[in-house]
Every structure is written in structure tokens, then in C-alpha cells.
C-alpha positions as protocol buffer text, in pm:
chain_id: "A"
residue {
  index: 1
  type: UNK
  ca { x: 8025 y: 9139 z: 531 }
}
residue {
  index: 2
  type: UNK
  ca { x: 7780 y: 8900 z: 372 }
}
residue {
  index: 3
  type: UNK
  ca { x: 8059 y: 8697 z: 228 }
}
residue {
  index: 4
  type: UNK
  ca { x: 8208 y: 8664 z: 546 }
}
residue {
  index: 5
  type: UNK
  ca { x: 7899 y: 8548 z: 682 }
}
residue {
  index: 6
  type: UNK
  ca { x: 7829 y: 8311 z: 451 }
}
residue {
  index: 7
  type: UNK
  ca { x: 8202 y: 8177 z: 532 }
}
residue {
  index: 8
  type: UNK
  ca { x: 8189 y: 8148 z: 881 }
}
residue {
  index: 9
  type: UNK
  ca { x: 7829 y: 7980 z: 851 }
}
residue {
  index: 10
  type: UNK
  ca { x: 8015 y: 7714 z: 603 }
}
residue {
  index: 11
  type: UNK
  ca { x: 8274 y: 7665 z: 837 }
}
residue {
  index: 12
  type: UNK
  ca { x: 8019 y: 7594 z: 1107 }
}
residue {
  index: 13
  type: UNK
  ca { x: 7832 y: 7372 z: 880 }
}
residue {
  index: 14
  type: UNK
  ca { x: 8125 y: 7161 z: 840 }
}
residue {
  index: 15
  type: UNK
  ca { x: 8238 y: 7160 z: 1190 }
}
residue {
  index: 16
  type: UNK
  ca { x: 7890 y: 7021 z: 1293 }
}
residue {
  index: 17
  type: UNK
  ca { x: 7863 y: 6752 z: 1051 }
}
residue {
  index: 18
  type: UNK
  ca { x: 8198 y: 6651 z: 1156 }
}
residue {
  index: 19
  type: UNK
  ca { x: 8072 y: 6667 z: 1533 }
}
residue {
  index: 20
  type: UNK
  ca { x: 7798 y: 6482 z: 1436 }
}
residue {
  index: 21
  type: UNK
  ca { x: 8013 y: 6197 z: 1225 }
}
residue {
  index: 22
  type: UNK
  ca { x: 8183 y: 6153 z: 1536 }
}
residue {
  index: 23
  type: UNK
  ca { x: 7827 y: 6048 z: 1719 }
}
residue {
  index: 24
  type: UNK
  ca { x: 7714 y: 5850 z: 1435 }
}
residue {
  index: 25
  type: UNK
  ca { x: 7430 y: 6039 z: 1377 }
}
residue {
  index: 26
  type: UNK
  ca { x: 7579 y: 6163 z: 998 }
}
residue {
  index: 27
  type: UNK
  ca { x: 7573 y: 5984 z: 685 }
}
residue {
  index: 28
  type: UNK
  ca { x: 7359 y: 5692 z: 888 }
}
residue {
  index: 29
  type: UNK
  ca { x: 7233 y: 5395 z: 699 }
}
residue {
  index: 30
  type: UNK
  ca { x: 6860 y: 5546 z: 656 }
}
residue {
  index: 31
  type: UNK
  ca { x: 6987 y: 5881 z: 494 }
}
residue {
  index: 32
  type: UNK
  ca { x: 6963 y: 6074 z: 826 }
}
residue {
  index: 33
  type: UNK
  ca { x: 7196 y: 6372 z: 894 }
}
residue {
  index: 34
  type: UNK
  ca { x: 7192 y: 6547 z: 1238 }
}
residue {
  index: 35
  type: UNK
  ca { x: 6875 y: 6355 z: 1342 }
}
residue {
  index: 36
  type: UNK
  ca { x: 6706 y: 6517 z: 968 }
}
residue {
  index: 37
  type: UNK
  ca { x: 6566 y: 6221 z: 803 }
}
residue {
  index: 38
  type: UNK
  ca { x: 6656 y: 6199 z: 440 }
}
residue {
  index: 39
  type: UNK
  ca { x: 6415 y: 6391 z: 194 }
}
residue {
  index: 40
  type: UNK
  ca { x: 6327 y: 6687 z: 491 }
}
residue {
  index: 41
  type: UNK
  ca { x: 6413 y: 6998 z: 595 }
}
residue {
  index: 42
  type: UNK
  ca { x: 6458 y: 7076 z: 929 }
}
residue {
  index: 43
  type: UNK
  ca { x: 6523 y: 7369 z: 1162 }
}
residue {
  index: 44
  type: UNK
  ca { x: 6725 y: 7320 z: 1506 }
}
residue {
  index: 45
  type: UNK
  ca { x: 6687 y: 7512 z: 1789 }
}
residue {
  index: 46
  type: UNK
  ca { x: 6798 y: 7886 z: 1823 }
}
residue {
  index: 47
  type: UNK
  ca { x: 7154 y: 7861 z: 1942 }
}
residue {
  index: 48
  type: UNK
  ca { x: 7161 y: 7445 z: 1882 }
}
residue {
  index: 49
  type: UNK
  ca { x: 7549 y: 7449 z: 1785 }
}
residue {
  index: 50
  type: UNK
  ca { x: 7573 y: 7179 z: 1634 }
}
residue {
  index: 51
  type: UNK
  ca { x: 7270 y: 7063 z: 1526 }
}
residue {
  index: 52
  type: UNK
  ca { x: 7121 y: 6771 z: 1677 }
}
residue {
  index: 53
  type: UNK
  ca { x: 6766 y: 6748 z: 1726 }
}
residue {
  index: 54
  type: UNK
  ca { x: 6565 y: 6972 z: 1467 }
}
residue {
  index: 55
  type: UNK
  ca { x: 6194 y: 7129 z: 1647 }
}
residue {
  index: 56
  type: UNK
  ca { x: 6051 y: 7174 z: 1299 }
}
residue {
  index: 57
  type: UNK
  ca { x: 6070 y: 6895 z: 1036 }
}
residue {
  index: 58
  type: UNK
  ca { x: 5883 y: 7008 z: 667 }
}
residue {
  index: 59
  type: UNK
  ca { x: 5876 y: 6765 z: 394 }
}
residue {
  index: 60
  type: UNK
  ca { x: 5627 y: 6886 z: 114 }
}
residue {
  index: 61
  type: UNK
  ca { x: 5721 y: 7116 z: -123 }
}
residue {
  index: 62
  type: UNK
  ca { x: 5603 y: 7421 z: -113 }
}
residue {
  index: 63
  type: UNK
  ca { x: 5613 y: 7725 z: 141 }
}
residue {
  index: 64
  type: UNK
  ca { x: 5565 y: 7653 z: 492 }
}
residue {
  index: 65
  type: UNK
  ca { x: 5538 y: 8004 z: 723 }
}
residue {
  index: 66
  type: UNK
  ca { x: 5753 y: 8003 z: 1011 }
}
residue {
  index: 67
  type: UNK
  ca { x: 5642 y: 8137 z: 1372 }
}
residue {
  index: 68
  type: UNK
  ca { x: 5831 y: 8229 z: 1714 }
}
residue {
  index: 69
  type: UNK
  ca { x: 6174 y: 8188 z: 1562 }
}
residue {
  index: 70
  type: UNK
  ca { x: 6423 y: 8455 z: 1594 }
}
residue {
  index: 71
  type: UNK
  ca { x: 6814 y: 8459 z: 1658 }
}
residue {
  index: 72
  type: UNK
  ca { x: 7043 y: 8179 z: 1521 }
}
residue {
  index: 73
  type: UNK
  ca { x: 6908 y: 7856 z: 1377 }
}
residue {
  index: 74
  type: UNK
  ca { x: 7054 y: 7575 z: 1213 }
}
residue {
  index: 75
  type: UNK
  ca { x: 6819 y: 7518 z: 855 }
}
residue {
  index: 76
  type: UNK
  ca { x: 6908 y: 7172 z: 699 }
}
residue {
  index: 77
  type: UNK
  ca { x: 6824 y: 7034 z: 344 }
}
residue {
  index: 78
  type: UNK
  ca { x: 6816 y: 6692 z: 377 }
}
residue {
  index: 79
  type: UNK
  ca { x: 6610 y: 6644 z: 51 }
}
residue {
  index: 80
  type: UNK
  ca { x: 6700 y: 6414 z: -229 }
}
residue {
  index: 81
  type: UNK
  ca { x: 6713 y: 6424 z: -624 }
}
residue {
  index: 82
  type: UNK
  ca { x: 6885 y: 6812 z: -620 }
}
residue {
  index: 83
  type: UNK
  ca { x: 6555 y: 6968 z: -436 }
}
residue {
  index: 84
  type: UNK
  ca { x: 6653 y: 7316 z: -306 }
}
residue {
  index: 85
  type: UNK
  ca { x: 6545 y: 7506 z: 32 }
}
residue {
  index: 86
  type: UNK
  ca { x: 6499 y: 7900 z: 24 }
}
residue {
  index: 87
  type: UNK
  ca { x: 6464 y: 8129 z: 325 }
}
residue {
  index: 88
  type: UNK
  ca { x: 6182 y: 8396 z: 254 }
}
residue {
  index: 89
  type: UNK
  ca { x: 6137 y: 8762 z: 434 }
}
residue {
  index: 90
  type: UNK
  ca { x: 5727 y: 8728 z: 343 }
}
residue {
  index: 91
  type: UNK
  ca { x: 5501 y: 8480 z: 451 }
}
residue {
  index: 92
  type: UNK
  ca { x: 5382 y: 8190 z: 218 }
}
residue {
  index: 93
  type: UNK
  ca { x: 5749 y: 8247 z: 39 }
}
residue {
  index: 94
  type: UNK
  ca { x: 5764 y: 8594 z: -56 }
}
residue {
  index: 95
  type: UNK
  ca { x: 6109 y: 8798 z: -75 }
}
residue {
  index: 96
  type: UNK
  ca { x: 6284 y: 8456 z: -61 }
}
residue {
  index: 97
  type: UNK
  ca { x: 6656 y: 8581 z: 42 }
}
residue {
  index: 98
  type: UNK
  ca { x: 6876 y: 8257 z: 71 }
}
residue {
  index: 99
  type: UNK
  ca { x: 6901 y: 7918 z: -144 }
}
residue {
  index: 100
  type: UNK
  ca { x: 6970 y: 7647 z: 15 }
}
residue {
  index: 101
  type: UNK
  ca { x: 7135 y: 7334 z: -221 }
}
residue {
  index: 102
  type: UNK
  ca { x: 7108 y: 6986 z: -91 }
}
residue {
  index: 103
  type: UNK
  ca { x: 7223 y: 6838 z: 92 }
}
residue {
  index: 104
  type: UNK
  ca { x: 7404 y: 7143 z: 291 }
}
residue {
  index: 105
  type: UNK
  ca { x: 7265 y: 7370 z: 550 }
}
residue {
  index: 106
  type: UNK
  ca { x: 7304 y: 7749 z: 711 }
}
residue {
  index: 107
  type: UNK
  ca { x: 7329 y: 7893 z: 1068 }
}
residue {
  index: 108
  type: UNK
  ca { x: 7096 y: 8191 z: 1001 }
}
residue {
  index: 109
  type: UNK
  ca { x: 6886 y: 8426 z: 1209 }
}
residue {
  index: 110
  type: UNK
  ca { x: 6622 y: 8353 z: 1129 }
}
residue {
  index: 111
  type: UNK
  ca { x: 6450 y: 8703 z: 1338 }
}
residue {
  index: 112
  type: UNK
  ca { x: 6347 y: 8833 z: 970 }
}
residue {
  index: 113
  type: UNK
  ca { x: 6250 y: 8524 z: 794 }
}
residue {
  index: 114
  type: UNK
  ca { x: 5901 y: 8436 z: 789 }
}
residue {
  index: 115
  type: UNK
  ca { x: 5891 y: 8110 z: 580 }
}
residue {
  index: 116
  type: UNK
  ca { x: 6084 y: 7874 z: 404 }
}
residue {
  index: 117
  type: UNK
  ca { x: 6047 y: 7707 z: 66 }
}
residue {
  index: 118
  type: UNK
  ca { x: 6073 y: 7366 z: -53 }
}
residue {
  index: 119
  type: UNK
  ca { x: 6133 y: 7320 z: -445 }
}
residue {
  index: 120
  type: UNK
  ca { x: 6163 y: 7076 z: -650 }
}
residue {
  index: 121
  type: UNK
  ca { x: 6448 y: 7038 z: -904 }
}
């Protein structure tokens, strides 16, 4: 089940940032992807599909605790230099249960996750 998951949340990865190629707002001059400015991470709406205009932008490494969010939400990893992104079940990044490479991005519910991680390479 998870790998199916994972698959379909690929395949909607890749249909937004072909969506969003087709508005211009991928692979823009500044680095930008989906309205993310290069070297962030940002999370889009619950149910944004696909992502345009994130509602949390976090650009310091480290753990950053998420509030209010449950259901589907797009998590992006705009960062540079091979920085990763991790979804955690505990606050202050605890339990972390997804890695997130850069630059790619998951449609996860995001009910059980209570912060996310930035890391450095």
C-alpha cells in the first residue's frame, strides 16, 4: 500500500510541475518552483492540487513544528546544494517518517505530522 502511495504521490508531483511549466511559474529565472522560492520549503494548502501558492514558507534548517494542518498537502523542497526535508510524527522533529530529496516534493496528509525538518547535506 505504501508503495503505491508513494507512486501515485510521484505521479502527482510530476503532473503539477508540468501544470505549473505550462504557467511559467516552474523552473523560472530566480529558482522558483510552484511560487517556492529557491532554497525553501514550502507547504500548499490542504487539497491545493497542483500546488501554487504555498501558506507556510521555512527556510532555516532545523525543525519547524507544524499547527492546524491535517488532510492532503503539497510539501516542496526547493532547497539547494542536496539539502533534504523530513516529515516528523513528534514535535521539534521527533519520529521523522518521510525524506524528502531536493528538489522534489510529496502530496501527504499531513493529519499526523507535527513538524518538518530542514537538513543540511
Amino acid at each position: 500500500m505504501r508503495r503505491i502511495s508513494h507512486a501515485i504521490a510521484a505521479l502527482g508531483l510530476a503532473t503539477a510541475a508540468l501544470s505549473a511549466m505550462g504557467t511559467g511559474s516552474a523552473g523560472a529565472a530566480d529558482g522558483s518552483w510552484a511560487n517556492c522560492p529557491s532554497g525553501a520549503v514550502c507547504v500548499y494548502p490542504q487539497n491545493q492540487d497542483p500546488a501554487v501558492s504555498p501558506t507556510d514558507v521555512y527556510w532555516t534548517y532545523g525543525a519547524h513544528n507544524l499547527s492546524n494542518q491535517s488532510g492532503n498537502h503539497w510539501v516542496l523542497n526547493n532547497q539547494t546544494g542536496g539539502a533534504h526535508a523530513h516529515l516528523c510524527r513528534g514535535s521539534g522533529g521527533a519520529s521523522c517518517v518521510y525524506d524528502i530529496p531536493a528538489p522534489s516534493g510529496v502530496y501527504y496528509d499531513l493529519g499526523p505530522i507535527n513538524s518538518i525538518t530542514l537538513d543540511r547535506p
